[in-house]
Backbone atoms as SQL, in Angstrom:
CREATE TABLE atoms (id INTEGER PRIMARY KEY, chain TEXT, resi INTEGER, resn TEXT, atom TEXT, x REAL, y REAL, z REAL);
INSERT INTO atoms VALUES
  (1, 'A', 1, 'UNK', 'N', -27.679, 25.168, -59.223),
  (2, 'A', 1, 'UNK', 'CA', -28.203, 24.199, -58.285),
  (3, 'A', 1, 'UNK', 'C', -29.459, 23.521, -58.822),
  (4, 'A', 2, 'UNK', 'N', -30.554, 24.428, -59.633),
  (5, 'A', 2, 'UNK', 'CA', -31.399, 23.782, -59.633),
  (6, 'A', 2, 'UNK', 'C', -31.580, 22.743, -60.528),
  (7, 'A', 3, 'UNK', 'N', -30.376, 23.108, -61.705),
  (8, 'A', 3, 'UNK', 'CA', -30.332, 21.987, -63.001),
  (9, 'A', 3, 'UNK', 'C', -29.676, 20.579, -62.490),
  (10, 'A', 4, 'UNK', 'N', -28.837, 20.603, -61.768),
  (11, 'A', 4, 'UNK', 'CA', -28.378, 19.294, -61.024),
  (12, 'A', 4, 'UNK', 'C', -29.819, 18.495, -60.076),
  (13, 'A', 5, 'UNK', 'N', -30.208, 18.748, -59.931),
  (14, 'A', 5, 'UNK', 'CA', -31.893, 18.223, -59.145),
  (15, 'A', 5, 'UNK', 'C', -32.169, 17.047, -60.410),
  (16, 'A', 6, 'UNK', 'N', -32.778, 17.449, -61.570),
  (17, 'A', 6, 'UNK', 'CA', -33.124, 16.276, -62.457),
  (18, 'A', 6, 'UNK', 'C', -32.186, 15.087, -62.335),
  (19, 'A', 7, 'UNK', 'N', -30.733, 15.472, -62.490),
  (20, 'A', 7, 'UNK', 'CA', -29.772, 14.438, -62.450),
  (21, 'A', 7, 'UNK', 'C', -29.725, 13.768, -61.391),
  (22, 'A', 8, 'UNK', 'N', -29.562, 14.243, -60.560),
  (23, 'A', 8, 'UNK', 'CA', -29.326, 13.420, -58.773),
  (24, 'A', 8, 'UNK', 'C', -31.066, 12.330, -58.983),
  (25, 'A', 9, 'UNK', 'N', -32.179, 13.013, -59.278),
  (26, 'A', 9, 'UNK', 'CA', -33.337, 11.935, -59.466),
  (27, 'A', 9, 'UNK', 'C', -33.254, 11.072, -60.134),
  (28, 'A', 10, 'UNK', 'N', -32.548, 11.476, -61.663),
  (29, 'A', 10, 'UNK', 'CA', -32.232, 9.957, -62.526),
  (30, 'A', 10, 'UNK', 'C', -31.713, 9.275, -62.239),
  (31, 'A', 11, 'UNK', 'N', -30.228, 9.557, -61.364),
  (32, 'A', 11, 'UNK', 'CA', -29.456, 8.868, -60.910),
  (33, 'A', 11, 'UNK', 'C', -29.572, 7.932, -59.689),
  (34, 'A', 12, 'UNK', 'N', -30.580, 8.282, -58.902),
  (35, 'A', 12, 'UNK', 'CA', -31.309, 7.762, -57.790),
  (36, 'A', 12, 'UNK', 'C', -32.487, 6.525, -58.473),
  (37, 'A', 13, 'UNK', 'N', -32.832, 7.185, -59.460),
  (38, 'A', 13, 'UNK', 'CA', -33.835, 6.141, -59.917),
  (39, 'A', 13, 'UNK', 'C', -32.820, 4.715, -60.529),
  (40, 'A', 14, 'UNK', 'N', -31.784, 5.047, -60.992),
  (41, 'A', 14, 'UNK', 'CA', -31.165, 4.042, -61.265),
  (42, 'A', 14, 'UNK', 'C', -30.388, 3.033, -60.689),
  (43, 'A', 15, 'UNK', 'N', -29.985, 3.872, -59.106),
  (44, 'A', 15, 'UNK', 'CA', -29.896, 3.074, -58.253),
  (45, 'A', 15, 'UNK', 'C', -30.505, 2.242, -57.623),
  (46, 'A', 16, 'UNK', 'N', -31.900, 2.166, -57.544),
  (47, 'A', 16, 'UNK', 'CA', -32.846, 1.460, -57.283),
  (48, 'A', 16, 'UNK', 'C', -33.097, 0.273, -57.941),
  (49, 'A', 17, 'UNK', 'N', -33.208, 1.020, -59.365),
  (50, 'A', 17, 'UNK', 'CA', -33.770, -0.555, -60.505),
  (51, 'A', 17, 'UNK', 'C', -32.294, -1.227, -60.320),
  (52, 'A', 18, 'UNK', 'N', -31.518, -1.005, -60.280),
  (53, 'A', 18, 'UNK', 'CA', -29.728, -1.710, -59.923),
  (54, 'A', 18, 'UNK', 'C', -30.196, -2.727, -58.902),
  (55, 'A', 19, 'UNK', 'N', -30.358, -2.454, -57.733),
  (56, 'A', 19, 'UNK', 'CA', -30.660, -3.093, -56.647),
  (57, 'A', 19, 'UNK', 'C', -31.497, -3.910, -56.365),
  (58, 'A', 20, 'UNK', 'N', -32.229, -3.784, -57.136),
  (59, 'A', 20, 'UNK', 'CA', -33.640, -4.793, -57.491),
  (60, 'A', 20, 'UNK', 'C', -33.473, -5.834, -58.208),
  (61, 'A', 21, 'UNK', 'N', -32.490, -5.646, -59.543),
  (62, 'A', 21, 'UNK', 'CA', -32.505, -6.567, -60.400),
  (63, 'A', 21, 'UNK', 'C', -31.103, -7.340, -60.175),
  (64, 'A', 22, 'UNK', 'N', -30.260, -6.838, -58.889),
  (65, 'A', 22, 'UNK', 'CA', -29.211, -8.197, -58.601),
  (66, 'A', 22, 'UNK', 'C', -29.544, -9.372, -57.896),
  (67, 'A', 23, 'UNK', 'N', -30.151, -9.499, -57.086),
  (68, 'A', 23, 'UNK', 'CA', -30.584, -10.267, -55.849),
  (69, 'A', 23, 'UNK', 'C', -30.587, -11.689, -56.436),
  (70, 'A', 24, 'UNK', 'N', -31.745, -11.505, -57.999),
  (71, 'A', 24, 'UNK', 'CA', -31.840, -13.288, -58.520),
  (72, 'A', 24, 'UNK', 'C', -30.854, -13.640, -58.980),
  (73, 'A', 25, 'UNK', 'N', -30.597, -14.694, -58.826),
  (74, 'A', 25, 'UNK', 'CA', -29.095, -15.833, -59.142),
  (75, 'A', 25, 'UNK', 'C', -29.394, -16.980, -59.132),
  (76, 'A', 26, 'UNK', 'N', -28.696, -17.726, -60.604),
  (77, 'A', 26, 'UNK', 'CA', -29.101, -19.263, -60.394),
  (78, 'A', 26, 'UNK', 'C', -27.320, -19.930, -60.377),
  (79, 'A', 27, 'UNK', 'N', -27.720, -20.833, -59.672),
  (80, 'A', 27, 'UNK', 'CA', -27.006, -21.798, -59.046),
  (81, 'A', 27, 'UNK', 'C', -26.775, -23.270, -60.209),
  (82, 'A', 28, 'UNK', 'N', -25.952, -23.664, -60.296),
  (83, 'A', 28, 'UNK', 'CA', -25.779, -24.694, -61.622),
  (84, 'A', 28, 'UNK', 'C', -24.912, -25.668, -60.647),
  (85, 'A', 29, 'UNK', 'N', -25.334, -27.167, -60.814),
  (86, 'A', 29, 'UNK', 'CA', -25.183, -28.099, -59.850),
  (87, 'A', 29, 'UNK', 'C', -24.243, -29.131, -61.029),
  (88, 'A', 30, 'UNK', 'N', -23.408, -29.917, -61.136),
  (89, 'A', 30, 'UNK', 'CA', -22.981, -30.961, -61.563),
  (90, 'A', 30, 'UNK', 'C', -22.158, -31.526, -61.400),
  (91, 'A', 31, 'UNK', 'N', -22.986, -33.101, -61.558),
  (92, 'A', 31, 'UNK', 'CA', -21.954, -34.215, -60.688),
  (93, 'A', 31, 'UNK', 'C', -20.484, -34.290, -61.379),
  (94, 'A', 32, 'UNK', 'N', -20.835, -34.120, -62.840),
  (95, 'A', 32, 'UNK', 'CA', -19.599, -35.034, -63.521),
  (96, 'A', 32, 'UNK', 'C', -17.885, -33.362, -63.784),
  (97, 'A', 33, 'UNK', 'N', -18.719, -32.748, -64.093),
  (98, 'A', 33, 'UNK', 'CA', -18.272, -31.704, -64.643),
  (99, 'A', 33, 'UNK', 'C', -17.766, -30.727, -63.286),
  (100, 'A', 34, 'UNK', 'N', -18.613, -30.435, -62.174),
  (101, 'A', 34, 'UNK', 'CA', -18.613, -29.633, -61.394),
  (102, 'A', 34, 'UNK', 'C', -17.409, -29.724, -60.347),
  (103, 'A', 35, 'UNK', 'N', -17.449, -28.450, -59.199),
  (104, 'A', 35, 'UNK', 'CA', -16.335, -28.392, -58.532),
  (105, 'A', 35, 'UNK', 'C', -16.922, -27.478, -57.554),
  (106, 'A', 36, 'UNK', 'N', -17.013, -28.159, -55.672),
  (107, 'A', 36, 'UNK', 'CA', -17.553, -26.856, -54.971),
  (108, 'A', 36, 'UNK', 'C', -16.882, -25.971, -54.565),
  (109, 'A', 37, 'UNK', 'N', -15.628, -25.621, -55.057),
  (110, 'A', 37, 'UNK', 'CA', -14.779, -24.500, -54.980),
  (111, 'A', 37, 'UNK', 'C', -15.382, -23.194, -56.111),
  (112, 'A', 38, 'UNK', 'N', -16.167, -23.756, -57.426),
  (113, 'A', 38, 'UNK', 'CA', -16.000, -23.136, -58.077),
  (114, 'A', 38, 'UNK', 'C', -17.603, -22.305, -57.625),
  (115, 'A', 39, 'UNK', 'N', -17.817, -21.153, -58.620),
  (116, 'A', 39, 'UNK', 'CA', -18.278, -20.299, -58.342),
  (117, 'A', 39, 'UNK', 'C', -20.388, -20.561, -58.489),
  (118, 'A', 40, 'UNK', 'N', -20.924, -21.473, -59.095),
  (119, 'A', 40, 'UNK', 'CA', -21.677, -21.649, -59.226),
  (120, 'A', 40, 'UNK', 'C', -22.330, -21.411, -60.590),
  (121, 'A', 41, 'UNK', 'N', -21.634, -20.716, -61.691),
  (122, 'A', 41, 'UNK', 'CA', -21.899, -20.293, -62.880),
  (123, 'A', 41, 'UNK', 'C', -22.224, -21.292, -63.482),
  (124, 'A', 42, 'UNK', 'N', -23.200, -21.130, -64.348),
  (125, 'A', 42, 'UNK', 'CA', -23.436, -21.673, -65.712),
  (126, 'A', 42, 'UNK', 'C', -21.946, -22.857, -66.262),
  (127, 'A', 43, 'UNK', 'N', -20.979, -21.639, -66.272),
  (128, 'A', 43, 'UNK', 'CA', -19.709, -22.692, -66.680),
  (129, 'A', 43, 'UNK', 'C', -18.497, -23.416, -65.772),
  (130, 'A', 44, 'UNK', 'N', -19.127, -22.720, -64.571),
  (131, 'A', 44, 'UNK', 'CA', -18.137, -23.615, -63.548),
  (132, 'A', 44, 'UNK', 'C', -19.178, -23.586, -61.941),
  (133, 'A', 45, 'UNK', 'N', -19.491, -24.695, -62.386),
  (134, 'A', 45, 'UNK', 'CA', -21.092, -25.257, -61.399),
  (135, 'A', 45, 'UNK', 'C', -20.579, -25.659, -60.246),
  (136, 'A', 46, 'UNK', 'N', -21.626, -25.790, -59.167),
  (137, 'A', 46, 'UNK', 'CA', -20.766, -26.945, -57.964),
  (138, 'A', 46, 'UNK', 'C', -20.703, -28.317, -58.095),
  (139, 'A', 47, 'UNK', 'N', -20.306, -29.094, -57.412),
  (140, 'A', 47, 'UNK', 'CA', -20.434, -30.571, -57.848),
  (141, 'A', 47, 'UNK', 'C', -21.424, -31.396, -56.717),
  (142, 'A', 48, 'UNK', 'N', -21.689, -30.411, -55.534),
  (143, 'A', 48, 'UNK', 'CA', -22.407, -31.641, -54.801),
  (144, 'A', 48, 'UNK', 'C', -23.917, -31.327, -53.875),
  (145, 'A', 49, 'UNK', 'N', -25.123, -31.457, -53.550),
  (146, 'A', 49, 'UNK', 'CA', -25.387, -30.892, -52.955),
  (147, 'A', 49, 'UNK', 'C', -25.079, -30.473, -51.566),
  (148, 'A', 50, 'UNK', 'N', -24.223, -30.932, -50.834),
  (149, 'A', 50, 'UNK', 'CA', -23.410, -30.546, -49.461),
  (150, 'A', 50, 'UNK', 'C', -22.884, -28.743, -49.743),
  (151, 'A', 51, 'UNK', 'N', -23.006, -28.522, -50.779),
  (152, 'A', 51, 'UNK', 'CA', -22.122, -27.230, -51.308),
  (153, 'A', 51, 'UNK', 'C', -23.799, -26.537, -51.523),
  (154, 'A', 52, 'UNK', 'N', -24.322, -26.770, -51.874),
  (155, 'A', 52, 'UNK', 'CA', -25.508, -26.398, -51.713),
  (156, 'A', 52, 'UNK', 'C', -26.468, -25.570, -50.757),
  (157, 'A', 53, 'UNK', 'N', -26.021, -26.747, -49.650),
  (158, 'A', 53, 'UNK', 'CA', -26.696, -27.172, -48.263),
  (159, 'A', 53, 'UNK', 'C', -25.841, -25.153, -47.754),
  (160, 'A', 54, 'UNK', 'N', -25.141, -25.226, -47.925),
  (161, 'A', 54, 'UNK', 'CA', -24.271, -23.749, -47.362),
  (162, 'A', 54, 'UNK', 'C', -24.611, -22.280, -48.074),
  (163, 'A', 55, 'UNK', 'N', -25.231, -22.737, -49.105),
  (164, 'A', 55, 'UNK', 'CA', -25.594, -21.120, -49.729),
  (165, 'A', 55, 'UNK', 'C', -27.305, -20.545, -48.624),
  (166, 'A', 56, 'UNK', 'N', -27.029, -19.356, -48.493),
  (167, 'A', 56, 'UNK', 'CA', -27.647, -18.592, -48.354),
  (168, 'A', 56, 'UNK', 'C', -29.212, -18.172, -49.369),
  (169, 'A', 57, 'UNK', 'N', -29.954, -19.107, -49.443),
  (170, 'A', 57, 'UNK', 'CA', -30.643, -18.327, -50.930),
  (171, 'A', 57, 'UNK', 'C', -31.769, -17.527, -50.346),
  (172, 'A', 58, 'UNK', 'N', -31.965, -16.617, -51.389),
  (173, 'A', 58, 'UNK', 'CA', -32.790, -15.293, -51.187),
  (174, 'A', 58, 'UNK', 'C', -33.482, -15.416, -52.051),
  (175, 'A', 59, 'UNK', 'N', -34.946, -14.723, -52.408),
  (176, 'A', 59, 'UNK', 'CA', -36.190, -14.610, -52.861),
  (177, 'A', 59, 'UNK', 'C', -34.998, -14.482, -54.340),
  (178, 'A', 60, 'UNK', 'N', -35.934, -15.365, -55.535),
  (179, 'A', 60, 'UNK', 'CA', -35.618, -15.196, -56.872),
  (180, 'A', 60, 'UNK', 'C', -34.318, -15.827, -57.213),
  (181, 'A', 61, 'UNK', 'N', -33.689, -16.718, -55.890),
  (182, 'A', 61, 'UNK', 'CA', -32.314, -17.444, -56.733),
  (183, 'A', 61, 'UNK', 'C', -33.116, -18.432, -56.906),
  (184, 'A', 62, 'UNK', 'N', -32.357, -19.637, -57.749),
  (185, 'A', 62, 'UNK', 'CA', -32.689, -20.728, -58.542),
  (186, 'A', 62, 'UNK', 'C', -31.391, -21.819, -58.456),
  (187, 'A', 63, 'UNK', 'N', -31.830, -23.019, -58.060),
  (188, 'A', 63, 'UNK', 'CA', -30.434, -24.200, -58.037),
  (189, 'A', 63, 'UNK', 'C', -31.181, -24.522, -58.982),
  (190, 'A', 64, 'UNK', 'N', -30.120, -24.934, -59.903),
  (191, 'A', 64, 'UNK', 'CA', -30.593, -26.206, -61.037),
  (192, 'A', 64, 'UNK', 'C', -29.719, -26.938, -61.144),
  (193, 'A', 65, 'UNK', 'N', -29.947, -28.652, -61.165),
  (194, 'A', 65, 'UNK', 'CA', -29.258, -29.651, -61.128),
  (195, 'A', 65, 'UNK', 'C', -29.149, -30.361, -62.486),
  (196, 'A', 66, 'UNK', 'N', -27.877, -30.720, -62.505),
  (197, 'A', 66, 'UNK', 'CA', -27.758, -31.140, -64.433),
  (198, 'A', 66, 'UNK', 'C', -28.923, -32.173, -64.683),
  (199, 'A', 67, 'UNK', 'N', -29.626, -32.524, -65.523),
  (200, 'A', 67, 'UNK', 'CA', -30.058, -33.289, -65.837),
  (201, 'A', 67, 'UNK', 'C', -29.598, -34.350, -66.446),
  (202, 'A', 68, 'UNK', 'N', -30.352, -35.764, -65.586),
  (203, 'A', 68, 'UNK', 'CA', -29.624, -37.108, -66.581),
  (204, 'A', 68, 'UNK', 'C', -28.942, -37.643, -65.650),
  (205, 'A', 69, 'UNK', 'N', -28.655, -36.668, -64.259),
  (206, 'A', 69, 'UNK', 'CA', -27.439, -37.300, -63.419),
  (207, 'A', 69, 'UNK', 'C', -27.771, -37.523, -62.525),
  (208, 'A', 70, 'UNK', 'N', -27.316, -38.200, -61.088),
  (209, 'A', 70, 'UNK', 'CA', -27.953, -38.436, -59.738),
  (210, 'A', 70, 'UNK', 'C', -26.902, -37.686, -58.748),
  (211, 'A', 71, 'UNK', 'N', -27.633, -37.636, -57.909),
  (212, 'A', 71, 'UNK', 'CA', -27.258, -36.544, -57.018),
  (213, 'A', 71, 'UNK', 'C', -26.891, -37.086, -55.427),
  (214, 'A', 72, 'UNK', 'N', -26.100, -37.810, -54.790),
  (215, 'A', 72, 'UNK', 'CA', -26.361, -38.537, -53.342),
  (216, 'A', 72, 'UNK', 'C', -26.341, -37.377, -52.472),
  (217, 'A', 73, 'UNK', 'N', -27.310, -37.918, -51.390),
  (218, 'A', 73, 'UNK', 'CA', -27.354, -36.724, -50.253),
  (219, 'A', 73, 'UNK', 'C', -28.716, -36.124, -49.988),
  (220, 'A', 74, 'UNK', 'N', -28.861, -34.893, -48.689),
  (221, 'A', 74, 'UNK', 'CA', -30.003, -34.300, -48.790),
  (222, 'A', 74, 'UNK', 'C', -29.975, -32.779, -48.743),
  (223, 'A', 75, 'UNK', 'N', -30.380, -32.643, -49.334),
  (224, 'A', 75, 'UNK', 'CA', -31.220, -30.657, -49.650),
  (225, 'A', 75, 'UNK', 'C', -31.715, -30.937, -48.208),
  (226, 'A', 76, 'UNK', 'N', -31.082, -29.782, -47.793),
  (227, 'A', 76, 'UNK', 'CA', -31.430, -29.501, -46.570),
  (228, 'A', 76, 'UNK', 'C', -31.621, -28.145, -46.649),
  (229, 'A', 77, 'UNK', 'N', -33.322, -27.160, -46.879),
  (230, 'A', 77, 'UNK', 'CA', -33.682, -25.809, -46.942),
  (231, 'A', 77, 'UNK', 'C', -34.279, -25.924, -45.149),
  (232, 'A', 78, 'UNK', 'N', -33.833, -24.945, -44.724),
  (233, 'A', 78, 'UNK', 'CA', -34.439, -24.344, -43.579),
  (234, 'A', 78, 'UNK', 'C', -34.123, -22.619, -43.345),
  (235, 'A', 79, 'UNK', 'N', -35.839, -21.731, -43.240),
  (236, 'A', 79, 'UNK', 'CA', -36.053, -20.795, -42.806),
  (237, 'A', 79, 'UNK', 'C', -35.655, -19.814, -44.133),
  (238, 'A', 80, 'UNK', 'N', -35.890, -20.067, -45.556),
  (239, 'A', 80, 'UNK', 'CA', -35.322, -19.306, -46.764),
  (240, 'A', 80, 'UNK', 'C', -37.016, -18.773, -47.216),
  (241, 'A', 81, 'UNK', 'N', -36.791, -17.674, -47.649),
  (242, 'A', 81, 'UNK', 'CA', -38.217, -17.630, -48.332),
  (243, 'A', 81, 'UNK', 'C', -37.751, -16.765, -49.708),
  (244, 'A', 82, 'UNK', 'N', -38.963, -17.171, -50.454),
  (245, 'A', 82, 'UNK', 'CA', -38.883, -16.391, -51.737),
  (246, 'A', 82, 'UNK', 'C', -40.353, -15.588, -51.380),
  (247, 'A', 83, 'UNK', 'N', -40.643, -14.929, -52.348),
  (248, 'A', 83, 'UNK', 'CA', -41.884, -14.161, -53.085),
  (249, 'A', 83, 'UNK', 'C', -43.157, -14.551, -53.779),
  (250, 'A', 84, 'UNK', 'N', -44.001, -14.255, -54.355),
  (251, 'A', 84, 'UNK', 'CA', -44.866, -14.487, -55.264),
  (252, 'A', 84, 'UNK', 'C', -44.398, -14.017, -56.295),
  (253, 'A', 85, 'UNK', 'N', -43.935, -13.000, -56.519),
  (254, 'A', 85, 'UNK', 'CA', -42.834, -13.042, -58.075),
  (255, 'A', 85, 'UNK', 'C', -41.714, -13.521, -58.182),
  (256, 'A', 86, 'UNK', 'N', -41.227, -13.550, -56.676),
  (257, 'A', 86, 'UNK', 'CA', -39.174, -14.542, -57.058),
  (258, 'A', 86, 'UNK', 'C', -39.390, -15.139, -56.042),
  (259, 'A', 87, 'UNK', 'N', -39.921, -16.604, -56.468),
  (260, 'A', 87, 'UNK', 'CA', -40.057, -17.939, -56.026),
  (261, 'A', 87, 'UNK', 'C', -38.711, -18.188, -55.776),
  (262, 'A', 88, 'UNK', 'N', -38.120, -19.008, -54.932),
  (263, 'A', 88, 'UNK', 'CA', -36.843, -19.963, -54.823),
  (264, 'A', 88, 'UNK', 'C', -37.108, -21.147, -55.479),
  (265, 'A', 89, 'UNK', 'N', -36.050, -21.435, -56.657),
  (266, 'A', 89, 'UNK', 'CA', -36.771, -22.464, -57.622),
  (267, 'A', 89, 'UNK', 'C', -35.566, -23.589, -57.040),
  (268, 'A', 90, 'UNK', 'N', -35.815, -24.866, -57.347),
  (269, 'A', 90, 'UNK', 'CA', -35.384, -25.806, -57.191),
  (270, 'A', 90, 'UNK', 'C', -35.402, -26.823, -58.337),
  (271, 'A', 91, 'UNK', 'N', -34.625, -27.171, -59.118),
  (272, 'A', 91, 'UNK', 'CA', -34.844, -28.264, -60.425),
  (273, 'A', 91, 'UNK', 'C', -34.045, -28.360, -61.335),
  (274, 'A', 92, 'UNK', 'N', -34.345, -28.871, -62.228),
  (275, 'A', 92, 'UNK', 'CA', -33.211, -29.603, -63.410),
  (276, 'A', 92, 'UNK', 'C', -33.077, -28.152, -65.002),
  (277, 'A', 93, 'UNK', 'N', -31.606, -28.480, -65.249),
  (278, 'A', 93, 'UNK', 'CA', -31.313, -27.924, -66.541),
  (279, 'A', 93, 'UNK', 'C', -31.010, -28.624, -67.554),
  (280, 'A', 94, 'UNK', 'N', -30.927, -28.810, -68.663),
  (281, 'A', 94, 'UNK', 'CA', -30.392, -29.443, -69.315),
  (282, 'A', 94, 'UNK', 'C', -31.188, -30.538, -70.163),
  (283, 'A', 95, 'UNK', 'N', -30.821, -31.961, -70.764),
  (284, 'A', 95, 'UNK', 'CA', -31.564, -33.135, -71.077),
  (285, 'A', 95, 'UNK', 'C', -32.072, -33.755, -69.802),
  (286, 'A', 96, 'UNK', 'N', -33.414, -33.868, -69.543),
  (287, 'A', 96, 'UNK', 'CA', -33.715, -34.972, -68.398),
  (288, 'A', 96, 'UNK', 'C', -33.767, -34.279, -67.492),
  (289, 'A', 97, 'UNK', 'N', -34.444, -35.532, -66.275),
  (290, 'A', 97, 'UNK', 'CA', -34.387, -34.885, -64.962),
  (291, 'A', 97, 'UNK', 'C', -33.258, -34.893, -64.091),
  (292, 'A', 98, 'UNK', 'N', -32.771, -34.423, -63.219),
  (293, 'A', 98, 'UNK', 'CA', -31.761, -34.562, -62.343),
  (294, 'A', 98, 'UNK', 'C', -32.622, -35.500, -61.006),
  (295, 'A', 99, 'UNK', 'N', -31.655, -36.451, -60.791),
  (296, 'A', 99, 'UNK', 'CA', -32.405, -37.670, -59.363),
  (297, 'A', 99, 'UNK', 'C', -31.752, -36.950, -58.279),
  (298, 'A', 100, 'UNK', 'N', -32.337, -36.599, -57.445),
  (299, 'A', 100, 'UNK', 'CA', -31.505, -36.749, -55.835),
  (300, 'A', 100, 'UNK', 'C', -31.784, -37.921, -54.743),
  (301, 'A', 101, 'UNK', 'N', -30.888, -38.055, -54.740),
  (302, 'A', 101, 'UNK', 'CA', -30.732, -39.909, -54.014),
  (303, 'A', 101, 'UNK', 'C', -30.505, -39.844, -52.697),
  (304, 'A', 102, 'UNK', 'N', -31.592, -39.606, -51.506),
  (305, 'A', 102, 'UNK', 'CA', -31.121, -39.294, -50.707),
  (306, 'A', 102, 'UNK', 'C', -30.769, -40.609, -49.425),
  (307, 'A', 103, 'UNK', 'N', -30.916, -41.525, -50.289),
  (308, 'A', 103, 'UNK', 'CA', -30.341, -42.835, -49.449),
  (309, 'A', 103, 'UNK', 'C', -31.931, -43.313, -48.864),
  (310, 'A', 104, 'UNK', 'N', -31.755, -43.771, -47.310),
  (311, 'A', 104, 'UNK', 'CA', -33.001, -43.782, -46.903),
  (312, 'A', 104, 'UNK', 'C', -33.399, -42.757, -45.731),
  (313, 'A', 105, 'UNK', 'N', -32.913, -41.645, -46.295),
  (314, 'A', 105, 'UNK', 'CA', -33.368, -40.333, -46.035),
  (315, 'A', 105, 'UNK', 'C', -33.743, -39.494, -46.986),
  (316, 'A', 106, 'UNK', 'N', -34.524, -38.643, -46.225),
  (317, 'A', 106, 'UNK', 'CA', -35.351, -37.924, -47.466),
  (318, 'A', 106, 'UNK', 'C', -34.384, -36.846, -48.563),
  (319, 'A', 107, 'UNK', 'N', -34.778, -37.353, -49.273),
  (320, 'A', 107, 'UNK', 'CA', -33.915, -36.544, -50.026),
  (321, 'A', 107, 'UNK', 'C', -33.954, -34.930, -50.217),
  (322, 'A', 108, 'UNK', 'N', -35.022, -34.324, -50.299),
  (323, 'A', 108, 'UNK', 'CA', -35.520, -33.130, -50.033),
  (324, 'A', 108, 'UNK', 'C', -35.880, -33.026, -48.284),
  (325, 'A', 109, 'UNK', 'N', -35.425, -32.092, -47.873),
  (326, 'A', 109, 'UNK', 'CA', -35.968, -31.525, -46.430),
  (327, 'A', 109, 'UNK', 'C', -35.849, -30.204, -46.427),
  (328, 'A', 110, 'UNK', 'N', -37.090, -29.415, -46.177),
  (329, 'A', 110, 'UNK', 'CA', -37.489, -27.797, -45.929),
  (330, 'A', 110, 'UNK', 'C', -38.206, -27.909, -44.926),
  (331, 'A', 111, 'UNK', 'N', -37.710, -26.684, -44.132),
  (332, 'A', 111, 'UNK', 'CA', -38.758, -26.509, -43.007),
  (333, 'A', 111, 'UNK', 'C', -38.695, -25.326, -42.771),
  (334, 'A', 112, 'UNK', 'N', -39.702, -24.488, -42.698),
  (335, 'A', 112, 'UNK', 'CA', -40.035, -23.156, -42.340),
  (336, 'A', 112, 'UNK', 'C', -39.521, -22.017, -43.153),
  (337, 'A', 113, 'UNK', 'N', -40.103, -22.900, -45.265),
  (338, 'A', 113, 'UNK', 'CA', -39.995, -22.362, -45.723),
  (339, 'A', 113, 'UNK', 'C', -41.106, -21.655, -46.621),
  (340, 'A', 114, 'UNK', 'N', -41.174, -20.645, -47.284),
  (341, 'A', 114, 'UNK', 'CA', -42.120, -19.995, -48.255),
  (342, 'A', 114, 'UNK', 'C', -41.815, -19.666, -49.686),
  (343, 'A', 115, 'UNK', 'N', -42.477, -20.190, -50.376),
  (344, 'A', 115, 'UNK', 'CA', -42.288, -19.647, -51.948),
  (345, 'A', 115, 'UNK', 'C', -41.488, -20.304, -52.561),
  (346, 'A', 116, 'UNK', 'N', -41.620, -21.544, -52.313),
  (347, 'A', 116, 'UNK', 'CA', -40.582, -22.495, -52.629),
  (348, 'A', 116, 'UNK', 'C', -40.923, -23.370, -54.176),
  (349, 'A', 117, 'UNK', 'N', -40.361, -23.377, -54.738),
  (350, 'A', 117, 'UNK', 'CA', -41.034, -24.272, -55.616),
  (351, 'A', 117, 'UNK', 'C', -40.061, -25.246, -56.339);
C-alpha cells in the first residue's frame, strides 16, 4: 500500500498540469480558403466572422484573422473574460493586417468584457 502513494501523487500531479494546459486554443479565420463547418485549425479555419460570433471563448483562446483579407460583419464579444496571463487575443496571422468591415456598424462590439486584447 504504501509504495503505490508516490504513484497515485505523480499521477495526480499530472492530471492537473493536463488540465491547465488544454483550455488555450487559437481559432484561424479565412475568407478565401476557409469553411464554418470546419474545425477552426490552423489548416481548416472558419470562413466568416458570424462563425465566430458562436464560439464560446475562454481565458487564453486566440482568433486570428488571415491577413491581407477583409472580413464583412461584426465581432460581437459579450460577457467572455480572459486573465492577466491568458488574455483573449483578437488579431491577424499571416502577411498584413486582417480589415473587419463592419459596414456602418461597428465593426468590433464587446461588452462586459475583461482581458481582452
Amino acid at each position: 500500500m504504501k509504495s503505490s502513494l508516490p504513484i497515485l501523487l505523480i499521477l495526480a500531479t499530472m492530471l492537473i498540469l493536463a488540465s491547465n494546459s488544454v483550455s488555450a486554443r487559437t481559432f484561424y479565420v479565412n475568407s478565401q480558403t476557409g469553411n464554418d463547418s470546419n474545425s477552426g485549425r490552423f489548416r481548416k479555419p472558419f470562413k466568416s466572422i458570424d462563425k465566430v460570433n458562436t464560439l464560446r471563448l475562454k481565458a487564453g483562446n486566440s482568433v486570428l484573422f488571415a491577413g491581407n483579407q477583409t472580413f464583412a460583419g461584426n465581432l460581437k464579444l459579450k460577457g467572455i473574460s480572459g486573465t492577466r496571463r491568458k488574455p483573449i487575443v483578437i488579431s491577424s496571422y499571416g502577411n498584413g493586417r486582417a480589415i473587419l468591415n463592419g459596414a456602418k456598424q461597428n465593426a468590433i462590439w464587446a461588452d462586459s468584457c475583461s482581458w481582452l486584447q
